[in-house]
C-alpha positions as CSV (number, residue, x, y, z in Angstrom):
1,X,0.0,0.0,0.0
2,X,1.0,3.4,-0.9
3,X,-0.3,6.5,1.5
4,X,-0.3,10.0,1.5
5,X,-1.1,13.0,4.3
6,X,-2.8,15.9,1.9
7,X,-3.3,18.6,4.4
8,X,-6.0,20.9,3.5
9,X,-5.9,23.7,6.9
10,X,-3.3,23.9,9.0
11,X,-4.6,26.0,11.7
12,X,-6.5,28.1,9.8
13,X,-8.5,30.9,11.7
14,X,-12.2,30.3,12.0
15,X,-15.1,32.6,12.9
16,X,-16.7,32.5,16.3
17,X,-20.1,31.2,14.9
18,X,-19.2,30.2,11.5
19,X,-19.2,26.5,9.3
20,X,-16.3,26.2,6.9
21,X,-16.5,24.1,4.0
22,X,-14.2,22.2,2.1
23,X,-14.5,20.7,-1.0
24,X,-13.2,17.3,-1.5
25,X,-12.2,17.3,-4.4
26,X,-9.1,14.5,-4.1
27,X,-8.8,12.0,-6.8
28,X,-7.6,9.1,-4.2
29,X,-9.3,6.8,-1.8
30,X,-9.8,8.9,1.8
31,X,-9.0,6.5,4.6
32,X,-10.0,9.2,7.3
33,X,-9.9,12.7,7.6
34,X,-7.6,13.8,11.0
35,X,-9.5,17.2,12.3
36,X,-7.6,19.3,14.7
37,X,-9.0,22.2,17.0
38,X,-7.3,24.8,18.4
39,X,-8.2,27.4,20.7
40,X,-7.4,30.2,23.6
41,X,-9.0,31.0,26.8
42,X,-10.1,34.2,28.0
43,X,-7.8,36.2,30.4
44,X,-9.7,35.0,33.8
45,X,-10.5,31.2,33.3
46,X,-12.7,29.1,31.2
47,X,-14.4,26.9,33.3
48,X,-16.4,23.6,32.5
49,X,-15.7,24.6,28.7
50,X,-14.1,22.7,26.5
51,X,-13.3,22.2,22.5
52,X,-16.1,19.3,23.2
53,X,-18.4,22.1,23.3
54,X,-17.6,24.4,20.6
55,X,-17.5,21.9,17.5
56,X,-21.1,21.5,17.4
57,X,-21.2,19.5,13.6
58,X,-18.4,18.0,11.7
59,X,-20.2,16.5,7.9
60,X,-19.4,14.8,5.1
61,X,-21.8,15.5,2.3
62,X,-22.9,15.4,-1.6
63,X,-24.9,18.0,-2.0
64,X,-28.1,16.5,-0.5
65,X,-26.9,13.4,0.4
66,X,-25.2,13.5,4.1
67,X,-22.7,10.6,4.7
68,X,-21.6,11.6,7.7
69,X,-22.9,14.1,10.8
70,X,-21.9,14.2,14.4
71,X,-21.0,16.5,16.6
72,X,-17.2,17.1,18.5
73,X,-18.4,14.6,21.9
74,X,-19.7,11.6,19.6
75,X,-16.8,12.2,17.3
76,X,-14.2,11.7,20.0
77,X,-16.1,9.3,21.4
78,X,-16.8,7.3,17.8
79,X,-12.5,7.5,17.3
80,X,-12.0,5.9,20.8
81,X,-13.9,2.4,20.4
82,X,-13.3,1.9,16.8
83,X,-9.3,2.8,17.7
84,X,-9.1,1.6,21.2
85,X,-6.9,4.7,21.7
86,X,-8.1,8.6,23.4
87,X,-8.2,11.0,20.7
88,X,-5.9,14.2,21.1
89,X,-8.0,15.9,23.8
90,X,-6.0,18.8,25.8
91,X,-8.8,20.2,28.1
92,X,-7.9,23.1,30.2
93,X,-9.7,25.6,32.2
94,X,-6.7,27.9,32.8
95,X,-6.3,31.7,32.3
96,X,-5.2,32.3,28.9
97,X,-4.7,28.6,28.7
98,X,-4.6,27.0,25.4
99,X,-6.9,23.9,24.4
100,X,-6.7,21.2,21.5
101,X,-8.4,18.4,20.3
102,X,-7.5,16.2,17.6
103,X,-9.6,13.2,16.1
104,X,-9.5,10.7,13.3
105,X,-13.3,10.6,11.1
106,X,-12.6,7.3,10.0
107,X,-14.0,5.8,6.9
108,X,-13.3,2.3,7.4
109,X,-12.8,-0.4,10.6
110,X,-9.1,1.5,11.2
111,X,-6.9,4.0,9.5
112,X,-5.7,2.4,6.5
113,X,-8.5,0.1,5.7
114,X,-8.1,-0.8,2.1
115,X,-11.7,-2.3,1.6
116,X,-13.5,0.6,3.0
117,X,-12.6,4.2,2.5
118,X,-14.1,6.7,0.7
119,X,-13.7,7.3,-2.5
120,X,-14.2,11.1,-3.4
121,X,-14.7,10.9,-7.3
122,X,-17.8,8.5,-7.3
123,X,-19.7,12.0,-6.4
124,X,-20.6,14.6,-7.9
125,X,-19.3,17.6,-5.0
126,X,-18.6,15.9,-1.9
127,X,-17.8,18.3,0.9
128,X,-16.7,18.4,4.4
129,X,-18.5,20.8,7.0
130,X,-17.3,21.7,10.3
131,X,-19.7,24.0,12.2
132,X,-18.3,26.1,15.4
133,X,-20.3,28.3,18.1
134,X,-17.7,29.5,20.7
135,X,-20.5,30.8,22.7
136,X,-22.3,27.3,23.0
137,X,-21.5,27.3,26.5
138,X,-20.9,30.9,28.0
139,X,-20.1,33.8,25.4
140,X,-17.0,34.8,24.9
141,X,-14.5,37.2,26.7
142,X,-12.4,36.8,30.2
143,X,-14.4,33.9,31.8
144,X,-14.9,31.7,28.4
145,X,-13.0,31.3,25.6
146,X,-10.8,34.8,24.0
147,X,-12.7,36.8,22.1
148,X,-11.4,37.4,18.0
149,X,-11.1,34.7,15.6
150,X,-8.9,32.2,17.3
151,X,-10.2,29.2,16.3
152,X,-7.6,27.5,14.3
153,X,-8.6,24.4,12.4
154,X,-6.4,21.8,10.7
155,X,-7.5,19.3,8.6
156,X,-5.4,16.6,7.1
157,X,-6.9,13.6,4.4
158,X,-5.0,10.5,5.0
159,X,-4.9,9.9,0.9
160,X,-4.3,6.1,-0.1
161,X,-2.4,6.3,-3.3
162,X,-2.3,3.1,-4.2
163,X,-3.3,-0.5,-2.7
164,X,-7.0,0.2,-2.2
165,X,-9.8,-2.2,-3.2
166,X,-12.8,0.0,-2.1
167,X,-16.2,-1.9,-1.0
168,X,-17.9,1.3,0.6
169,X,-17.5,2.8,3.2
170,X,-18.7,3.6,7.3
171,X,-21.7,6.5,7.5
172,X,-21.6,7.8,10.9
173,X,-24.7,10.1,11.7
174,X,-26.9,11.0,14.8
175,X,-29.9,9.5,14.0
176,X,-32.0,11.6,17.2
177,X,-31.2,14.1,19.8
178,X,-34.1,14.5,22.7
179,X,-34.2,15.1,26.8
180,X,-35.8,12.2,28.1
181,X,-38.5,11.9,30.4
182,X,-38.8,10.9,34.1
183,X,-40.8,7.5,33.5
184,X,-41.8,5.7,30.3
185,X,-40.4,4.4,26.9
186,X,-39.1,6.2,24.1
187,X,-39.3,4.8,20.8
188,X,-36.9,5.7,17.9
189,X,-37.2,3.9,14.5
190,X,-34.4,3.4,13.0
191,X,-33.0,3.7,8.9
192,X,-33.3,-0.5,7.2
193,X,-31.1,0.6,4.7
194,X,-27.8,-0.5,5.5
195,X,-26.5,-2.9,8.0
196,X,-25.6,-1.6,11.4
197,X,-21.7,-1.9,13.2
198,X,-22.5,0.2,15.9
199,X,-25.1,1.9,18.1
200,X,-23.7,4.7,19.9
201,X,-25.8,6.3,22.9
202,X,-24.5,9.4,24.6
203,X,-27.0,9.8,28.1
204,X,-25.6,13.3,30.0
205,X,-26.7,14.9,33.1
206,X,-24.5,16.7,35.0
207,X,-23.8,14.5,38.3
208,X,-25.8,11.7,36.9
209,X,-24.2,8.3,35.5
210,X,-25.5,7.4,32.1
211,X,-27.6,4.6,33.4
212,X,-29.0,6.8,35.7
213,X,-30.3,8.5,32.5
214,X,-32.0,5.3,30.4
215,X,-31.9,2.4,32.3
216,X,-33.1,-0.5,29.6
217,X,-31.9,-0.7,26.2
218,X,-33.8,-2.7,23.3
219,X,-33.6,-2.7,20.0
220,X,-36.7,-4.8,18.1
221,X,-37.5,-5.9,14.7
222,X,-40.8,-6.4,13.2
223,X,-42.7,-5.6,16.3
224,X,-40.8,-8.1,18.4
225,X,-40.6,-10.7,15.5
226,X,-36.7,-10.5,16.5
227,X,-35.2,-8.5,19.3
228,X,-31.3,-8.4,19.1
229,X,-30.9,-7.2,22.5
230,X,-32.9,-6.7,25.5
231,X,-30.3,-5.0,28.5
232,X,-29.7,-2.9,31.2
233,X,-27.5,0.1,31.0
234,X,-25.5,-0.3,33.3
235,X,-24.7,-4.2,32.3
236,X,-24.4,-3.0,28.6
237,X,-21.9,-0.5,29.8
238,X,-20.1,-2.8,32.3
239,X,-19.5,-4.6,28.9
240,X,-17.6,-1.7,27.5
241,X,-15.4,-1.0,30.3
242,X,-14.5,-4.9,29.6
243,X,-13.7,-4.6,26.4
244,X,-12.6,-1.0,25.6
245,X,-11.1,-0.3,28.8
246,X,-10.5,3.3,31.0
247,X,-9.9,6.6,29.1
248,X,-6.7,8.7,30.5
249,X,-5.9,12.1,29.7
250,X,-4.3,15.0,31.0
251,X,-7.2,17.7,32.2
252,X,-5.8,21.2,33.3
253,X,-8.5,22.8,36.0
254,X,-9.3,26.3,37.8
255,X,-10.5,25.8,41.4
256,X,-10.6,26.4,44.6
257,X,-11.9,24.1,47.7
258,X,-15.6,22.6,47.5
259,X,-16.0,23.7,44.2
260,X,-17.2,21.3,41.0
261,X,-15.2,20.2,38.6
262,X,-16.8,19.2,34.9
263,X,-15.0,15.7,33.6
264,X,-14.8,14.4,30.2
265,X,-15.5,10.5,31.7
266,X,-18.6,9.9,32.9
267,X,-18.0,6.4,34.7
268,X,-15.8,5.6,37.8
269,X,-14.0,8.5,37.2
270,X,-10.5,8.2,39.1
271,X,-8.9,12.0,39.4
272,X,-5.5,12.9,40.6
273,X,-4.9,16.3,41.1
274,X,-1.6,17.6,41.4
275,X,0.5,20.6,40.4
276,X,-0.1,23.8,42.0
277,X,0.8,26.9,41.0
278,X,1.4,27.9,44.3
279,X,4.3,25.4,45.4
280,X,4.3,22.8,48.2
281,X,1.9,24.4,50.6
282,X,-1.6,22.4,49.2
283,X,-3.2,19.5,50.6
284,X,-5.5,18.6,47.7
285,X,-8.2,16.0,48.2
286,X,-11.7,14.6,46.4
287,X,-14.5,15.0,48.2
288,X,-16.4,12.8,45.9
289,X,-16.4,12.0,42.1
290,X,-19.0,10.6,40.1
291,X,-21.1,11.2,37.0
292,X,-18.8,13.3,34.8
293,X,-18.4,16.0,38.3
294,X,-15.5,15.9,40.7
295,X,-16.0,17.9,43.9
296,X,-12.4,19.5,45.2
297,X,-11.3,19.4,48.8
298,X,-8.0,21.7,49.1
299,X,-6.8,23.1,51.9
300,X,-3.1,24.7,52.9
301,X,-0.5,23.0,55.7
302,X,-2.8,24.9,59.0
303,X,-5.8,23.3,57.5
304,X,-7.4,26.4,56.0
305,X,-9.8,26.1,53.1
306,X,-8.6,27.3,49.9
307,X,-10.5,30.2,48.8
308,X,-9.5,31.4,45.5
309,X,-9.0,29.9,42.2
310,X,-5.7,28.5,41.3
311,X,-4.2,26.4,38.5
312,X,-3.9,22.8,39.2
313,X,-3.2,19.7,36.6
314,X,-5.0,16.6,37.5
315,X,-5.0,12.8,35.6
316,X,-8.7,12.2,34.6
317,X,-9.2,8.4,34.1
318,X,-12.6,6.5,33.9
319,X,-14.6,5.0,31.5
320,X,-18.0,5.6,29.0
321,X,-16.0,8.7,27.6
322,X,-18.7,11.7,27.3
323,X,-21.4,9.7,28.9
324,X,-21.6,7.4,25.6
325,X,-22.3,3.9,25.2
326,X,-21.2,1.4,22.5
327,X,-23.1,-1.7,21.5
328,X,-21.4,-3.3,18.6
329,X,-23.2,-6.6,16.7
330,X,-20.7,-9.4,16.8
331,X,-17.1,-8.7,15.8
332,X,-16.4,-5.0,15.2
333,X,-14.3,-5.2,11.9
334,X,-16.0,-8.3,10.5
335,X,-19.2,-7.2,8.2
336,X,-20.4,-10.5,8.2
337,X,-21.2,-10.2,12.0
338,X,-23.2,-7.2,11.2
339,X,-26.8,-6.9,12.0
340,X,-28.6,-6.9,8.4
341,X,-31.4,-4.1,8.8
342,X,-32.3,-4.5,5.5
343,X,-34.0,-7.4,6.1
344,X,-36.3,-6.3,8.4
345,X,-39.1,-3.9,7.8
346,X,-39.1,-1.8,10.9
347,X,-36.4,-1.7,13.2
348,X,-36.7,0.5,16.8
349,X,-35.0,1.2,19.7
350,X,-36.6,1.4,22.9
351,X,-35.4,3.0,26.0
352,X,-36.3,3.2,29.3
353,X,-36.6,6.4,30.6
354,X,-35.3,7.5,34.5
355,X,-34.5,10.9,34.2
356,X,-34.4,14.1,32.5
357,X,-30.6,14.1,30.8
358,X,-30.2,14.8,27.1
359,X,-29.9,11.7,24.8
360,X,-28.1,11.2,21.3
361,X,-28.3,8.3,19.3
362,X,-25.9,7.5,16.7
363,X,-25.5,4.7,14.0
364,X,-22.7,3.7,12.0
365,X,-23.8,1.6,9.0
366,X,-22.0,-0.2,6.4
367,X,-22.7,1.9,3.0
């Protein structure tokens, strides 16, 4: 195999509240596109606010046609159980602190698939979209992110030259978005057109774990004619941790004691905080960690309560990476393990509703 990296941005400036589009207009086999964000904080902190936030869309489209759609969370999330690897994700919450996420859109099983990639010229104007809203969380200035244009945005095609026997490719789109109820089923039919690899559920709620969210999962055919699965959350996810394993990054935070700290993990989050600004003379603690939230307890050497703000770095490790949830059908890389949708005539997942967090369903089908 022959491979290429065509970069098409190198950290580019972006608009606040802007998409930029890029036509593809490669003559080679795309393996995955590698999309890089960049970005400064504001002069006083940036709290709870990441790059997550801010890339609220990343497409790949044919006029009409959309092959792929998900936003920055499920993106990151979508790169970390199909590579068994964490995506480039720099979070920090510092003054003037700089933050940077990188993450592979991958057209096929892994980077370098020759069977599946995507192959730009069987279209007539494919295009890539990534959409940004710096003020998706607080507007910008001191306490979010800088105000101006500095977004920067690189974006590199991992080009196979030669080597590549294309069969199609893997669409990755959000299929729904809602807040769930308190009580009751919710019922989401899903496309028959192409078989499914994986189901990807993100369940978030500040302080809540994702099966605190949705507590059954079941997907059904035909009106119960054939039901793939039947499960629990929390078993479903317990499955994950088996086989994906813990998510560890390096998480830069602004706090003080007793004060909450937003997490990128949603699951058994294990947090060590370290790295002062201020020298030797902290005692840093967790008063509790849970749900995507840790809660600080830092104090000096005579026991006094920190008061003020300070820089600290911390190790963020747990699992179900932005309160998502894979459930893959059989073995993830095989498409003959894949469940065949087309054969059915209605297809619908059900889930159990517990409380009021927002819910995104994603599918990745073989096209």
């Amino acid at each position: 195999m022959k491979t290429r990296d065509a970069v098409l941005l190198y950290e580019a400036a972006q608009a606040d509240t802007d998409t930029k589009i890029l036509d593809i207009d490669l003559a080679d086999p795309i393996s995955a596109f590698y999309i890089e964000v960049r970005s400064t904080n504001g002069a006083t902190s940036n709290k709870g606010n990441y790059i997550s936030d801010i890339v609220t869309k990343i497409e790949v489209v044919d006029g009409s046609e959309v092959f792929h759609s998900l936003n920055m969370f499920q993106e990151e999330a979508m790169c970390f159980y199909k590579t068994g690897k964490v995506p480039v994700m720099f979070p920090s919450e510092w003054p003037s602190g700089i933050q940077r996420h990188g993450v592979y859109l991958l057209f096929g099983h892994y980077l370098w698939d020759p069977t599946l990639c995507f192959v730009p010229t069987s279209y007539k104007n494919p295009q890539l979209k990534i959409t940004f809203n710096k003020a998706k969380i607080r507007a910008a200035g001191t306490d979010g992110f800088a105000t101006g244009d500095n977004i920067l945005l690189t974006v590199v095609a991992k080009v196979i030259e030669e080597g590549a026997s294309p069969m199609g490719f893997l669409m990755q789109k959000q299929i729904e978005s809602f807040t769930a109820a308190t009580s009751g089923d919710k019922r989401i039919e899903l496309p028959t057109d192409y078989p499914y690899s994986m189901i990807l559920c993100r369940f978030w709620l500040t302080a809540y774990d994702i099966d605190l969210i949705i507590e059954k999962l079941k997907l059904t055919c035909d009106t119960d004619k054939f039901i793939p699965f039947d499960r629990y959350v929390k078993q479903l996810d317990a499955e994950a941790f088996a086989m994906f394993g813990a998510s560890r990054l390096k998480h830069d935070i602004f706090t003080q004691n007793h004060q909450n700290v937003r997490l990128l993990n949603n699951k058994e989050p294990d947090c060590r905080v370290w790295g002062s600004e201020t020298g030797l003379d902290r005692i840093i603690n967790t008063w509790y960690q849970w749900g995507s939230q840790l809660r600080t307890r830092i104090v000096n050497h005579d026991g006094i309560p920190v008061a003020a703000d300070e820089r600290f770095t911390m190790v963020e490790e747990g699992h179900a990476l932005h309160s998502t949830l894979p459930v893959l059908f059989g073995i993830y890389g095989n498409p003959g393990d894949y469940f065949p949708a087309p054969n059915y005539g209605k297809v619908e997942l059900v889930l159990s509703q517990i409380a009021a967090g927002l819910c995104e369903i994603v599918l990745e089908q073989k096209r």
